[in-house]
C-alpha positions in Angstrom: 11.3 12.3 11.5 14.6 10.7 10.5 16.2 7.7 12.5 19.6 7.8 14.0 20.9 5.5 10.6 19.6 8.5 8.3 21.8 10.9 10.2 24.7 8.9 10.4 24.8 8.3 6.9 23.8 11.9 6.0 27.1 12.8 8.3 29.4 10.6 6.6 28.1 11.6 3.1 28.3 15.1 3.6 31.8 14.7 4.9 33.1 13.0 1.8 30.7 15.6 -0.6 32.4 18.4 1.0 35.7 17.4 1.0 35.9 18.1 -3.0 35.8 21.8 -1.8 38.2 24.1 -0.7 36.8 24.3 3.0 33.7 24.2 5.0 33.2 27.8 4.9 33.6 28.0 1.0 30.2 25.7 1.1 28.6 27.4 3.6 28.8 30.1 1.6 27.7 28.9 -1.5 25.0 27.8 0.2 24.1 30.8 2.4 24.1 28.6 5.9 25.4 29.3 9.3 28.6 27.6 9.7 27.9 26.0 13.5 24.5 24.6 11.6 26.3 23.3 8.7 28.9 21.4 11.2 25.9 19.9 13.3 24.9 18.3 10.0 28.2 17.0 9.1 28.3 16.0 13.0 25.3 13.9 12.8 23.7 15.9 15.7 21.2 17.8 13.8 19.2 17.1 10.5 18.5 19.6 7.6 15.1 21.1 7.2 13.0 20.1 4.2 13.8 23.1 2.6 17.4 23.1 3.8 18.0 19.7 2.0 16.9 20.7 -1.5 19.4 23.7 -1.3 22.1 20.9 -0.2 21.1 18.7 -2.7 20.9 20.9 -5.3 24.4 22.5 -5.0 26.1 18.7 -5.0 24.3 17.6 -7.9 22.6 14.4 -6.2 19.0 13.8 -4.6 18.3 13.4 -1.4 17.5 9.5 -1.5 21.3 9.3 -2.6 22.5 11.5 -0.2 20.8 9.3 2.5 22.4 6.2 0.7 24.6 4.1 2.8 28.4 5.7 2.7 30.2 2.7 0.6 27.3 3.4 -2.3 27.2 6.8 -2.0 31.0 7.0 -2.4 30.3 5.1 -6.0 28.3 8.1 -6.7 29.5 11.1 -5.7 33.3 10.2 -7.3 31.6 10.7 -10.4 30.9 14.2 -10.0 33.6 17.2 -10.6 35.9 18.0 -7.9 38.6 20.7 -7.3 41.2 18.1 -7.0 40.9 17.7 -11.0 42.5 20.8 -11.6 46.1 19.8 -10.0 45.9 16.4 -11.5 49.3 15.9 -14.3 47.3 15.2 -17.8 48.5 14.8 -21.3 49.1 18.0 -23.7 46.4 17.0 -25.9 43.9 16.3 -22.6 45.1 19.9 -21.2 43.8 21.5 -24.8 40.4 19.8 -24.5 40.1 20.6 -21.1 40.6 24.2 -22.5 38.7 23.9 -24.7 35.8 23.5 -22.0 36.4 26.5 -20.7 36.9 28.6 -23.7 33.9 31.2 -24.2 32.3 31.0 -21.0 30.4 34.3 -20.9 28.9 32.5 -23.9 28.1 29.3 -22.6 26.8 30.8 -18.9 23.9 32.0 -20.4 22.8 28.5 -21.3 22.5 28.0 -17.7 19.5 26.3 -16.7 16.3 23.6 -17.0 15.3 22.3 -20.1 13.4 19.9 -21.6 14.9 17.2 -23.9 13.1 15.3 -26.4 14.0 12.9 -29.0 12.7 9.4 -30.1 12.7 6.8 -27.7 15.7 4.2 -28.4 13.8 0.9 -26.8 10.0 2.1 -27.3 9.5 2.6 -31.2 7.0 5.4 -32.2 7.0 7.1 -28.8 9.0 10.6 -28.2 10.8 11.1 -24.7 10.8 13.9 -22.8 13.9 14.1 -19.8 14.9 16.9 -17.7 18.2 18.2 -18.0 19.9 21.1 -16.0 22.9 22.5 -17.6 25.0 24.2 -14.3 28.6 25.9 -13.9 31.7 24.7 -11.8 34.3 26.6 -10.9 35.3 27.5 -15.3 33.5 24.8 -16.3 30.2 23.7 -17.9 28.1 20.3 -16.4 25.1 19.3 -16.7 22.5 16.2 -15.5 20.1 14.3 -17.3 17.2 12.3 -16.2 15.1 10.0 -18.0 11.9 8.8 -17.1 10.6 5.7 -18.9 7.3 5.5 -18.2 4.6 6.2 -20.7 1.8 9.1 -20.0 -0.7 6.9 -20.2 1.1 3.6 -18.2 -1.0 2.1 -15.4 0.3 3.6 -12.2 4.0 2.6 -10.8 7.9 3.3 -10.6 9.1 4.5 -13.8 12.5 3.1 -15.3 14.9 6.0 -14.4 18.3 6.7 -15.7 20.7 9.2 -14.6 23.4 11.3 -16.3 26.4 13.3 -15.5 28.1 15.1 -18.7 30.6 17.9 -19.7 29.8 20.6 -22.2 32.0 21.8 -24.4 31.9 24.4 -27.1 33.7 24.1 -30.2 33.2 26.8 -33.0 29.8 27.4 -32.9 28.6 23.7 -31.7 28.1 22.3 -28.5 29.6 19.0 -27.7 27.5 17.2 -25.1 29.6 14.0 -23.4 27.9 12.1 -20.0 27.9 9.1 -18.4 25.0 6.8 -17.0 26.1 7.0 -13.2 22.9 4.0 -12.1 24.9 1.3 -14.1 27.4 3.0 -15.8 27.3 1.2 -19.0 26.3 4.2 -21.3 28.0 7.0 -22.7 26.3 9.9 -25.1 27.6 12.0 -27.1 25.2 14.8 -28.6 26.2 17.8 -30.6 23.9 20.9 -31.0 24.0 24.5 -32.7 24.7 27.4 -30.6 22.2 29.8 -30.2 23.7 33.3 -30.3 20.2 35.3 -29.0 20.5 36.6 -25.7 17.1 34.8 -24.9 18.0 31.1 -25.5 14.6 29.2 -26.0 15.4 26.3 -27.8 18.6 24.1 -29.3 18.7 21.5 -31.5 21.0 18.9 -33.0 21.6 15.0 -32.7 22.7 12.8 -30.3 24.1 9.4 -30.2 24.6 6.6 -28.1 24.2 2.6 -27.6 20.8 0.8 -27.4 19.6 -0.6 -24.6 17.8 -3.3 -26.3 20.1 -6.6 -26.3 21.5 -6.1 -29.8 23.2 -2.9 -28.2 23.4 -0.9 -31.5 25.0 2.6 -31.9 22.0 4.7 -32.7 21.6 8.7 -33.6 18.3 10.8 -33.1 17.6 14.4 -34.0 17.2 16.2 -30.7 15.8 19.3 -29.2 16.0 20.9 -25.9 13.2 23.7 -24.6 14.2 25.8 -22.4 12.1 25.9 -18.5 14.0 28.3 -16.4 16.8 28.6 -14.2 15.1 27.3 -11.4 12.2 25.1 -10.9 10.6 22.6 -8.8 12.4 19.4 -9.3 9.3 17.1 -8.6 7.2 18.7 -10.9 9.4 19.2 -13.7 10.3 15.4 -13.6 6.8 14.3 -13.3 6.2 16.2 -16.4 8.7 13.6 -17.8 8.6 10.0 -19.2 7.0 9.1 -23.5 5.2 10.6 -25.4 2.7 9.7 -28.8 4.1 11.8 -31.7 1.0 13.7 -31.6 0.6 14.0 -28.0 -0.2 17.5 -26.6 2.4 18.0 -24.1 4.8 18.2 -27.5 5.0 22.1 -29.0 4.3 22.1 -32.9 7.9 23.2 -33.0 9.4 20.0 -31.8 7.4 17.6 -33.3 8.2 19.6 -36.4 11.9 19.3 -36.0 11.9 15.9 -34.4 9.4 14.2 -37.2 9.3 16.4 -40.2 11.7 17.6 -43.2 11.9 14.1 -44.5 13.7 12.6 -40.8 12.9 8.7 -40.4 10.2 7.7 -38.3 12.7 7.1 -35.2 16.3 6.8 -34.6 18.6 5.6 -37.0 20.5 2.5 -35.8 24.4 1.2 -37.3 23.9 -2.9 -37.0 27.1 -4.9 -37.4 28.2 -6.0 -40.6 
């Protein structure tokens, strides 16, 4: 059961999610809904099924917590996420060739489509691995994607793990992938990661490095080699992010071939940091 709040906010949400797309009907069909049942929702007169609110939620890119969020925090959220009024904005010449740039090679980048799991070393918890869930998804000519960490060790006593969010923009560039999000919880992060291309028409695995800012107090720039397996182009979102959170090096939820890549060949024994001068 859902209270009459949760409906109105799930109205008003849905009104301002949907109005980043062409029509009502362009949704409803993305989302393979009747169109009077869709307006009911956005009416506040009838509430989504279980199952009818993951497909929702999964096509906007949010869960369903932040879809029931009240409307001034949701707006915070969702105007982080692509819209089709970007395409009409005026931008600078040298803007218009990276945005391009985004685009160029799609057939190439669409088959990166999908769940993996990333791992790298931990930036606040020395010695331990993490493992976040990242989905890599098409808009319109463009590649997104969304990362979620899950800081919480495997073996922590039971409770709410530290989660951070991320919303990012691929971009291929010769044969590299340029990875750039934002933390959307407190958006005081940006990452930048860069991986190889894999050219197989089965794409397993890719690997590369990734760097951002500590979270510790010092706030350092700090680099990690990084790999990203591959889960599937669909899966159940609960379970794939309960299978999330760090990990000892040895642990046996890590493959051979990441703890390899991650720890071996000579790589320091966790990120690399850049402290002031």
């Amino acid at each position: 059961m859902h209270d009459d709040q949760a409906a109105r906010n799930l109205s008003a949400n849905l009104k301002l999610a949907t109005s980043y797309y062409p029509s009502i009907s362009h949704v409803c069909r993305k989302l393979d809904i009747n169109r009077q049942q869709f307006v009911k929702y956005l009416a506040g007169s009838s509430f989504p099924a279980r199952s009818t609110m993951r497909r929702i939620c999964d096509f906007l890119g949010v869960d369903e917590f932040e879809l029931l969020m009240p409307p001034e925090q949701f707006r915070d959220i969702i105007r982080l996420r692509p819209n089709a009024a970007l395409e009409d904005l005026p931008v600078p010449p040298r803007l218009r060739d990276m945005l391009a740039q985004a685009v160029s090679s799609p057939a190439g980048v669409r088959r990166l489509h999908g769940y993996y799991y990333e791992y790298r070393y931990s930036y606040t918890r020395p010695g331990k691995l993490l493992r976040s869930l990242i989905y890599i998804y098409g808009w319109q000519s463009y590649t997104f994607y969304r990362r979620i960490e899950r800081l919480k060790s495997a073996q922590a006593v039971p409770g709410r793990p530290e989660v951070f969010k991320y919303d990012g923009l691929l971009m291929p560039v010769g044969d590299r992938l340029h990875l750039l999000d934002f933390e959307t919880i407190t958006s005081s992060e940006l990452t930048h990661t860069v991986l190889y291309l894999n050219y197989s028409n089965r794409v397993s695995r890719l690997v590369g490095l990734t760097m951002g800012v500590s979270a510790l107090s010092s706030h350092e720039p700090i680099a990690a080699r990084i790999c990203l397996e591959y889960v599937g182009r669909s899966v159940q979102r609960s379970q794939a992010l309960r299978g999330c959170g760090l990990f000892a090096r040895d642990a046996a939820e890590i493959s051979d071939f990441v703890r390899d890549y991650i720890t071996g060949n000579g790589a320091p024994a966790g990120p690399i940091t850049a402290p002031p001068l």
